[in-house]
C-alpha positions as CSV (number, residue, x, y, z in Angstrom):
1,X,111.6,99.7,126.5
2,X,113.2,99.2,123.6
3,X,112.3,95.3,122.1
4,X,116.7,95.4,120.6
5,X,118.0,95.9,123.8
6,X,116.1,93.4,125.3
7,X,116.8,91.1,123.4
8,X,120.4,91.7,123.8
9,X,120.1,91.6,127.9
10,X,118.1,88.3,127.2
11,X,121.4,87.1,125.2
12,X,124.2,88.6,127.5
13,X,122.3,87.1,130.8
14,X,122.7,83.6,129.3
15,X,126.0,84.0,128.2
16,X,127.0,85.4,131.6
17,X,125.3,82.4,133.3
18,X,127.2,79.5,131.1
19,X,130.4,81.8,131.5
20,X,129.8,81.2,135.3
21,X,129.4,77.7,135.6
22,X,132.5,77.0,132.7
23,X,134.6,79.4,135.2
24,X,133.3,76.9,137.6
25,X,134.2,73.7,136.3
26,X,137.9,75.2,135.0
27,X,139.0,75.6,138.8
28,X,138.9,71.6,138.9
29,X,140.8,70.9,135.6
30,X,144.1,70.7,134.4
31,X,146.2,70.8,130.9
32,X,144.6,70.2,128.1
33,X,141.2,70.2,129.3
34,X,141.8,73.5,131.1
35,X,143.2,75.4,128.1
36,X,140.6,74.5,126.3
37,X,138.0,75.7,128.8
38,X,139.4,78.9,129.2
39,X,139.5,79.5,125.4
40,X,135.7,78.9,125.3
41,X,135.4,80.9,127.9
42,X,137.7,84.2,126.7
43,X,135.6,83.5,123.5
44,X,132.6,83.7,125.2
45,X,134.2,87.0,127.2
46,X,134.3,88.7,123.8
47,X,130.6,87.5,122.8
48,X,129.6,89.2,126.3
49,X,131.6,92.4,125.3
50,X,130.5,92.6,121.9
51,X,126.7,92.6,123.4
52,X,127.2,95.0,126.3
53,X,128.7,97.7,122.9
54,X,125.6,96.9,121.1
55,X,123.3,97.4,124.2
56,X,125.1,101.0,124.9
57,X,124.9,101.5,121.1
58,X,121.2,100.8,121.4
59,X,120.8,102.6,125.0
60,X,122.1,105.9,123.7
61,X,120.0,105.7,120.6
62,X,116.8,105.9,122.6
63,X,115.0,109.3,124.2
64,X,116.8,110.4,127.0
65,X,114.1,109.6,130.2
66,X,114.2,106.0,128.7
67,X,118.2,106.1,128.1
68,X,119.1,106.7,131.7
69,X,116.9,103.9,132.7
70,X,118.8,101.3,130.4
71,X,122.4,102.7,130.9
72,X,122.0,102.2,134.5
73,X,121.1,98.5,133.8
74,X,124.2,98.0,131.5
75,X,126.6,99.5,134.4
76,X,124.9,96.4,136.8
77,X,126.3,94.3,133.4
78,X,129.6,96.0,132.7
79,X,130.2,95.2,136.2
80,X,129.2,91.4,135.9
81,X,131.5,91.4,133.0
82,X,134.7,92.6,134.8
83,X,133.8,89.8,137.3
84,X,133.9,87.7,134.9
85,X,137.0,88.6,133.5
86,X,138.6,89.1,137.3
87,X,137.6,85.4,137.6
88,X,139.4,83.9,134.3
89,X,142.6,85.7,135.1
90,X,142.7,84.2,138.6
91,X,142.4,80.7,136.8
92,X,144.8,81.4,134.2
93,X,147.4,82.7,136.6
94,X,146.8,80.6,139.4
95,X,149.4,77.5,140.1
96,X,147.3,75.9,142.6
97,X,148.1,72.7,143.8
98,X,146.0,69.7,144.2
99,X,145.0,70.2,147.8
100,X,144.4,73.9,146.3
101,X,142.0,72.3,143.7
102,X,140.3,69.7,146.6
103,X,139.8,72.4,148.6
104,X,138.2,74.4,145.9
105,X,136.1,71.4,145.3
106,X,134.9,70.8,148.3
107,X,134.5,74.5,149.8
108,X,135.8,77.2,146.9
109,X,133.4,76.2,144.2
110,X,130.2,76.3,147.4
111,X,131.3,79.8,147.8
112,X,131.9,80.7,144.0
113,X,128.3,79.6,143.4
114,X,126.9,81.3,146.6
115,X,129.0,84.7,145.2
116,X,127.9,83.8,141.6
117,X,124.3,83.4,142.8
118,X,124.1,86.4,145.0
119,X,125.1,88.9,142.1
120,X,122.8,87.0,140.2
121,X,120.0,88.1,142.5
122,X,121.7,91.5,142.6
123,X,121.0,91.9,139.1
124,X,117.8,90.4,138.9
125,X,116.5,92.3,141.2
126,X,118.2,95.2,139.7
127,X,116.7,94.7,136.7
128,X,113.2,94.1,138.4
129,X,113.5,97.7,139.6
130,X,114.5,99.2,136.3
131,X,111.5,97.7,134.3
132,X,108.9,98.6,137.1
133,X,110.7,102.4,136.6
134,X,110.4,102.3,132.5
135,X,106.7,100.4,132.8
136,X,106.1,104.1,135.1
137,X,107.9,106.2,132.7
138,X,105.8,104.3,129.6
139,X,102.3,105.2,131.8
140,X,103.7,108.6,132.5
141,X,104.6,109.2,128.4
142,X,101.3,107.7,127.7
143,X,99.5,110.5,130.2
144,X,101.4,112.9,128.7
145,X,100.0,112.2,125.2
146,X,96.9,111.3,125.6
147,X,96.6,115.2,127.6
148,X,98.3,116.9,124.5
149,X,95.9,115.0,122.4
150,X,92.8,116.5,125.0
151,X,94.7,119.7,124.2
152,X,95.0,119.8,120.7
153,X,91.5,119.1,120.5
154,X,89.9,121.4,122.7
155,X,92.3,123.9,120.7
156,X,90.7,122.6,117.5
157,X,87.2,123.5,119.2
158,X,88.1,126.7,120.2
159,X,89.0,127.4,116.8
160,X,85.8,126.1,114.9
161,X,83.8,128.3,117.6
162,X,85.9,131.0,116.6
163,X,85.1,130.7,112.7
164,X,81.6,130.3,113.6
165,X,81.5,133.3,115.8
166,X,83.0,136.0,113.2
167,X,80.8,133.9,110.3
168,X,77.8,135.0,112.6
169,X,79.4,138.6,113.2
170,X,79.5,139.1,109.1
171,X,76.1,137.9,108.4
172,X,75.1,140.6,111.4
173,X,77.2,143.4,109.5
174,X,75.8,142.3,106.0
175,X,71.9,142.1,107.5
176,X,72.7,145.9,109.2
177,X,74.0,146.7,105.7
178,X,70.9,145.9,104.0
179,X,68.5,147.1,106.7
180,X,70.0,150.8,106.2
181,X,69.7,150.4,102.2
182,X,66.3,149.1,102.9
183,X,65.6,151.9,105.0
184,X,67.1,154.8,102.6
185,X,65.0,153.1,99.6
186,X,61.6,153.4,102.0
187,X,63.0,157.2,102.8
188,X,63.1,158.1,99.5
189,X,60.1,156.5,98.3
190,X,58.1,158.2,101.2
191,X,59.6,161.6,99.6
192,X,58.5,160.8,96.3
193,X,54.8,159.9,97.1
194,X,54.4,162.9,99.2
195,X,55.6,164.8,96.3
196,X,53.5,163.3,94.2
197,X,50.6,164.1,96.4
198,X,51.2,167.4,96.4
199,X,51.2,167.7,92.7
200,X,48.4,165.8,92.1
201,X,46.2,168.3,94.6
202,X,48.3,170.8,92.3
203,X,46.5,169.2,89.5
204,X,43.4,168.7,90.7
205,X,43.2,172.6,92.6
206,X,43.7,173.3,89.3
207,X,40.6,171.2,87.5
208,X,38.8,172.5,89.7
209,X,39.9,176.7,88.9
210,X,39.3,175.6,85.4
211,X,36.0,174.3,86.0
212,X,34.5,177.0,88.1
213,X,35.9,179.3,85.3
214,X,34.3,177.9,82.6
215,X,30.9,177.5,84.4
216,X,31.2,181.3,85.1
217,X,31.8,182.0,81.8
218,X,28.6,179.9,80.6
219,X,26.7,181.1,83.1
220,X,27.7,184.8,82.7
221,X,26.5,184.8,78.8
């Protein structure tokens, strides 16, 4: 998950918790006081807007298997936020009376909490869901890569073998080349000395003529 957005959910959830309990506390005040609470708190409302635009900014920046994971966590805090905002209206439009107010006191503000406490588990356990689903899409990224790395190696391999196979082929066809030279050169040199043994018993046939000639001759006179 992206370390930016999380650090803007860490922000928004703590903002959304002190907007809670100032929403609270303004039920039970009047004048002054309670303008001035509700001031902090629409200030605080635009903080928490500002953050859920940079966390969708952030979201939809991201590869998509990780941005549908995250935008369905800011929809759980776009909805917080609208409660939020439901909330300050009722307490800026509301007239209530004092037995209005005691009675918020005493029971409202149990059941505010109880509401307030309950989405809060809502979204924590929301949230707990989403991160064990982008800790499995991590792991499943992670497979992924770490198989196209296997991949790209064993390709890699394949490809060495290759070189090494048509490296051994042209040695072969270079050692079949000089083996027929080799042979040729033998074939003719097999020629040549069997021509040169016929001249030389030519030649000597001929010593021979010459000497029996010339020892008839002598012997003749």
């Amino acid at each position: 998950m992206s370390q930016v957005f999380e650090g803007y959910e860490r922000q928004y959830c703590e903002l959304s918790a002190n907007l809670t309990k100032k929403c609270n506390s303004a039920t039970i005040l009047d004048g002054e006081q309670k303008k001035q609470k509700v001031s902090e708190i629409k200030a605080g409302l635009d903080d928490a807007e500002a953050l859920i635009r940079k966390m969708d900014l952030e979201a939809r920046s991201l590869p998509p298997n990780v941005k549908a994971t995250l935008l369905a966590k800011l929809r759980e805090y776009k909805s917080d936020l609208n409660n939020l905002k439901t909330e300050v209206k009722r307490i800026t439009s509301g007239n209530a009376n004092q037995a209005a107010r005691d009675e918020l006191l005493e029971s409202g503000m149990a059941d505010a909490n109880m509401v307030s406490a309950d989405q809060r588990q809502r979204l924590m356990m929301s949230t707990e869901r989403l991160n064990h689903s982008s800790d499995r899409i991590r792991d499943s990224r992670k497979t992924m890569l770490e198989t196209e790395d296997l991949g790209v190696s064993i390709l890699q391999d394949l490809h060495q073998q290759r070189q090494s196979l048509l490296h051994a082929h042209d040695t072969l066809h270079g050692m079949d080349d000089n083996i027929s030279r080799s042979k040729k050169i033998l074939t003719t040199m097999s020629r040549r000395m069997s021509k040169n043994k016929w001249i030389i018993g030519t030649i000597i046939v001929a010593l021979v003529l010459a000497i029996l000639l010339v020892l008839y001759f002598k012997l003749a006179h």
